[in-house]
RODO-2510 file (C-alpha; in nm, 4 decimals, decimal comma):
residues 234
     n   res          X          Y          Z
     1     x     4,9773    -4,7830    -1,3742
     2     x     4,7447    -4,7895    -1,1047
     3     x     4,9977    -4,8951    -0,8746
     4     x     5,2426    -4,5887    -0,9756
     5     x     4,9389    -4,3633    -0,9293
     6     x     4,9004    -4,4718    -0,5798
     7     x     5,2657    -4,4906    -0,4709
     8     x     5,2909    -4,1473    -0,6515
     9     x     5,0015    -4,0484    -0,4491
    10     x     5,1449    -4,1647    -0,1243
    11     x     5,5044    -3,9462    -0,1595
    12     x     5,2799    -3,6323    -0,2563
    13     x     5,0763    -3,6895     0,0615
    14     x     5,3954    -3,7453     0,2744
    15     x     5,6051    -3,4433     0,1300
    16     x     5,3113    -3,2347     0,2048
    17     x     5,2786    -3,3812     0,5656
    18     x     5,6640    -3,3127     0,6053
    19     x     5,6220    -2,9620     0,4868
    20     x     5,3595    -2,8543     0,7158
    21     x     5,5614    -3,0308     1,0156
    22     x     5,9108    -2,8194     0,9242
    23     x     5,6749    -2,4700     0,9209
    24     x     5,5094    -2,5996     1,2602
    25     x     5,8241    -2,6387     1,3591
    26     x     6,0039    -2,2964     1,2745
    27     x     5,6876    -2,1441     1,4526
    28     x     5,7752    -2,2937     1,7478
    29     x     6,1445    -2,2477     1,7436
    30     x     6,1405    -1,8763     1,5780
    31     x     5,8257    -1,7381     1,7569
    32     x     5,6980    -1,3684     1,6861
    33     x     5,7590    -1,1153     1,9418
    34     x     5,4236    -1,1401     2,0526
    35     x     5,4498    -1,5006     2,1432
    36     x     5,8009    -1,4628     2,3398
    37     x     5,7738    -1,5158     2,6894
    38     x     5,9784    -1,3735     2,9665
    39     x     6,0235    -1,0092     2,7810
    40     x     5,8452    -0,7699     2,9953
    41     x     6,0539    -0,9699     3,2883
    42     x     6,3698    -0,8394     3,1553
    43     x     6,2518    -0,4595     3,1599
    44     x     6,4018    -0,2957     3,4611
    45     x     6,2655    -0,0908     3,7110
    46     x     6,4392    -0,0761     3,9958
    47     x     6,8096    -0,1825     4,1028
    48     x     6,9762    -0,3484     4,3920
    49     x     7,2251    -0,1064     4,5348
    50     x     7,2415    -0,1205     4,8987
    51     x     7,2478     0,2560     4,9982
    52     x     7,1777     0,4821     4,6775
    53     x     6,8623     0,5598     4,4331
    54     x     6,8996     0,6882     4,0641
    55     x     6,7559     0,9904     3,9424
    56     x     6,6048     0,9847     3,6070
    57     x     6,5747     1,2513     3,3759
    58     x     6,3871     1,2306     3,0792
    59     x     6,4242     1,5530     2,8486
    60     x     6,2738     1,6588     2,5206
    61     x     6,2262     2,0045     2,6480
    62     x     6,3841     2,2433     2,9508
    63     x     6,7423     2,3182     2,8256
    64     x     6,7751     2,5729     3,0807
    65     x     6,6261     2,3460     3,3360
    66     x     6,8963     2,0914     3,2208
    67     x     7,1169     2,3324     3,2897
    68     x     7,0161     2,4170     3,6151
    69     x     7,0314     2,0300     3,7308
    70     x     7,3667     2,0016     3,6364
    71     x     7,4787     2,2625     3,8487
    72     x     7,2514     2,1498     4,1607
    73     x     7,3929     1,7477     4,1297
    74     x     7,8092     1,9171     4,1210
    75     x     7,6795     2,1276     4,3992
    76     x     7,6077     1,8162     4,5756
    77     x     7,8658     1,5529     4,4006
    78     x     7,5395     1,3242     4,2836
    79     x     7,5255     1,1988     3,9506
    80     x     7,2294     1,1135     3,7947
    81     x     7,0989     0,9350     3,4088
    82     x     6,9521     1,1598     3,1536
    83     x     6,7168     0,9728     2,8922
    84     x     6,7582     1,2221     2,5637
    85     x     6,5226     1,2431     2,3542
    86     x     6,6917     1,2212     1,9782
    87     x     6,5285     1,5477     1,8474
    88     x     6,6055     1,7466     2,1691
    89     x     6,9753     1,6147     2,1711
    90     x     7,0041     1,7351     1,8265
    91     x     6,9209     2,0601     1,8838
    92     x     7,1952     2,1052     2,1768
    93     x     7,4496     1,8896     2,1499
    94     x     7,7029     2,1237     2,3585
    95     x     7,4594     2,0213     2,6491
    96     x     7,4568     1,6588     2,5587
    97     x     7,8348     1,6641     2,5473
    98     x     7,8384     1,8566     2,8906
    99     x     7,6265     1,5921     3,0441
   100     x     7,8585     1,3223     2,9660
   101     x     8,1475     1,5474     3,0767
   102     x     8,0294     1,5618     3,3883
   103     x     8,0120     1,1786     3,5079
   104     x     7,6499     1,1465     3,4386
   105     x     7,4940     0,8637     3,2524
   106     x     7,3377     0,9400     2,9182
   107     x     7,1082     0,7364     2,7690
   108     x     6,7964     0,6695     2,4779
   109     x     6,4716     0,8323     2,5043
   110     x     6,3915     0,7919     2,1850
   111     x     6,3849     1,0194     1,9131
   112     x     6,0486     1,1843     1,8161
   113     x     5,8682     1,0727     2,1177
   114     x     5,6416     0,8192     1,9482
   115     x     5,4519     0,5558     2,1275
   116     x     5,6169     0,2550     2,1183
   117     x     5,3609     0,0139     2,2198
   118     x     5,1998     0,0821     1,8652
   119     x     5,4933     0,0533     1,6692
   120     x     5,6251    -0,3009     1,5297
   121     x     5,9585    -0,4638     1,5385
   122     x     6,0940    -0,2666     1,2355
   123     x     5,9555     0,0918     1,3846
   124     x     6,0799     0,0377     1,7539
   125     x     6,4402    -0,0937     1,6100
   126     x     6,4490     0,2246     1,3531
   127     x     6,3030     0,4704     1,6034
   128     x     6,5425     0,3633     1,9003
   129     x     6,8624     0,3090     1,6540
   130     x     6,8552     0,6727     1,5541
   131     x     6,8197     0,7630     1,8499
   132     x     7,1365     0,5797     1,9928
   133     x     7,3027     0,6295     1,6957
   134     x     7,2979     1,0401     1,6777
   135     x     7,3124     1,0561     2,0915
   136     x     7,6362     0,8244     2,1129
   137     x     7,7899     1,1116     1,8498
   138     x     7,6745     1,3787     2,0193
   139     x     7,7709     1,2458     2,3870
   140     x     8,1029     1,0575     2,2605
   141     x     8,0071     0,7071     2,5031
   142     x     7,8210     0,4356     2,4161
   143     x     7,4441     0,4093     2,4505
   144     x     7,3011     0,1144     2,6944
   145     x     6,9871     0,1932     2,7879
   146     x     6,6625     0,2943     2,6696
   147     x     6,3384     0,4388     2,8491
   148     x     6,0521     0,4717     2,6071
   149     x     5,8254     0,7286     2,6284
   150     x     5,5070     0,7968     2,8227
   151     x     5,6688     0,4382     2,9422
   152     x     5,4703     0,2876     2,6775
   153     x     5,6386    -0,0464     2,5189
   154     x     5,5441    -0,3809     2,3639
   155     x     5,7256    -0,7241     2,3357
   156     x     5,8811    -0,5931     2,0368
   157     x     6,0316    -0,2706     2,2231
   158     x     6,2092    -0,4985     2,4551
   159     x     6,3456    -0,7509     2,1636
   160     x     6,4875    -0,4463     1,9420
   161     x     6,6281    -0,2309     2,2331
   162     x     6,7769    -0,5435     2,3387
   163     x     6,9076    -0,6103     1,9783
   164     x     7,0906    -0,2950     1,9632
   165     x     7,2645    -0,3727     2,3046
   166     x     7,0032    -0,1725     2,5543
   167     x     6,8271    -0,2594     2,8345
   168     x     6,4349    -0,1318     2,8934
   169     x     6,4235     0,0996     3,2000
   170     x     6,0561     0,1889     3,3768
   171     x     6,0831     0,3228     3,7163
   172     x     5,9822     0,2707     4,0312
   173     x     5,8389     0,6634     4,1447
   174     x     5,6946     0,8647     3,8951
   175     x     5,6850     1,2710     4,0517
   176     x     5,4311     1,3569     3,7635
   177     x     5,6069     1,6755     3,7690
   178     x     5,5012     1,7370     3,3671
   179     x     5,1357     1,7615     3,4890
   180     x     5,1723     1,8499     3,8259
   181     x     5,3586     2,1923     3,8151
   182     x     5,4460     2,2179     4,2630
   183     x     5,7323     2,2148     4,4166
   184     x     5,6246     2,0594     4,7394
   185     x     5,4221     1,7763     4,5354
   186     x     5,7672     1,6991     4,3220
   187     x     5,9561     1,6540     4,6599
   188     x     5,6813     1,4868     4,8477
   189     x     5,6874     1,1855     4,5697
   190     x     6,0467     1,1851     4,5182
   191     x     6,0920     1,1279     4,8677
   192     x     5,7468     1,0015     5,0385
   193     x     5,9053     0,6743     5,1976
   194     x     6,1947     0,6180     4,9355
   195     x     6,4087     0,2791     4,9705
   196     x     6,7392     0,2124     4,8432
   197     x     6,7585     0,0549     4,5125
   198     x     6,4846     0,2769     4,3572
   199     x     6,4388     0,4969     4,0177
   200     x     6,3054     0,8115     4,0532
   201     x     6,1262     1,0039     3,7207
   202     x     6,1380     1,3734     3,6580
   203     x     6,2044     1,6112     3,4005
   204     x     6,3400     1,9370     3,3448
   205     x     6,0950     2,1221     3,4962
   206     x     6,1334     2,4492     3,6996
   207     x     5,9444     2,3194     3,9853
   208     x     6,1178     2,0423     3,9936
   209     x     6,4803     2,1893     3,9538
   210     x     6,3527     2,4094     4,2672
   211     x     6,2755     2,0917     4,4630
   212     x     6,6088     1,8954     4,3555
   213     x     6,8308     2,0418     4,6290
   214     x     6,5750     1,9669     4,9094
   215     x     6,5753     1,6412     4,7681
   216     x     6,9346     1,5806     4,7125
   217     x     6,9658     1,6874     5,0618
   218     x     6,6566     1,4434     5,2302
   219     x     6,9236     1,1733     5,0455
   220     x     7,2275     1,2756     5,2395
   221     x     7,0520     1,3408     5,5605
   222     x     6,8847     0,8963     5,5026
   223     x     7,2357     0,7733     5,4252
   224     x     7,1205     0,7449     5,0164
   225     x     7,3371     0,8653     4,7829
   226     x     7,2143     0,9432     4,3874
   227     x     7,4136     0,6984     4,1720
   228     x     7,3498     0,6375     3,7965
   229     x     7,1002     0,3739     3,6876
   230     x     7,3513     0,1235     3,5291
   231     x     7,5758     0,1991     3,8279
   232     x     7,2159     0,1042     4,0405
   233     x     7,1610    -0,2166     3,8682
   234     x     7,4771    -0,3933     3,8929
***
């Protein structure tokens, strides 16, 4: 019997030793979000065309203002990406549809405006799908990007907008125009040594609506044309 015990003892201690090495394993295999490397790397900011920029648009407010822009980028035959946000799209869909009507890229902004670096993997997939998934109706194309809000993000941001077939956008020029209400101070950072390849940020601002023509035109006059941000990245 006290042979049996042991033995018994011995497969115990060895099943329990091959259980903890199968978890250790799937940890290291299946890591959390927080433990994925190379995330943040895949967030764009910037793209790699030779002779344009992108202008961004982020809009949970300004329909006239959106308005406006659309008839200053046809004046000029630039096209630019508008990041909706859900809530706003929902309340003007006609423009939405408009928007897509017109060549320009539309794209995920979110839908309430949360803050996405506090939000887990379950809140940034549910807060970005229904987003996408009432924007794509609206707009009648298919939703591939996503800029989050306040441009505020976490590993887990990345992994669900990437889930849901999106790629993170940031940019590479912020105007500030939602704080900074001037029209010269709008232009100045739009344009204040701009390369190819870049993203410019702005909203639907009446300053800034004043200053897009000056700065559609600073574009043409430096050999830059305003292309759409997937169209930017390749």
């Amino acid at each position: 019997m006290k042979k049996l015990s042991a033995r018994a003892v011995a497969l115990l201690t060895n099943g329990i030793l091959a259980l903890i090495l199968i978890v250790v394993g799937a940890v290291c295999f299946f890591p959390s979000a927080s433990h994925v490397s190379g995330v943040k790397e895949r967030v764009v900011s910037r793209g790699n065309a030779e002779n344009a920029v992108s202008l961004m648009f982020n809009v949970y407010w300004g329909s006239g203002e959106v308005e406006g822009i659309l008839s200053v980028l046809e004046e000029y035959g630039a096209k630019a990406t508008f990041f909706l946000g859900g809530s706003w799209a929902d309340d003007n869909t006609a423009l939405v549809k408009r928007i897509a009507e017109e060549g320009h890229e539309v794209a995920s902004h979110g839908y309430f405006h949360r803050d996405h670096a506090s939000l887990d993997y379950d809140g940034n997939y549910k807060e970005i799908k229904q987003s996408v998934d009432f924007i794509s109706a609206a707009a009648g194309v298919e939703i591939t990007l996503f800029a989050p809000p306040s441009g505020a993000y976490n590993d887990d941001t990345v992994l669900a907008a990437e889930s849901l077939g999106l790629r993170t956008v940031m940019w590479s020029r912020d105007t500030v125009d939602w704080r900074d209400k001037d029209e010269e101070v709008c232009y100045t950072r739009a344009t204040s040594g701009l390369e190819a390849g870049e993203f410019i940020l702005m909203h639907p601002m009446p300053h800034t609506l004043a200053a897009l023509p000056r700065i559609l035109h600073y574009l043409e006059t430096h050999g830059l044309s305003a292309v759409t941000v997937s169209e930017n990245i390749g």
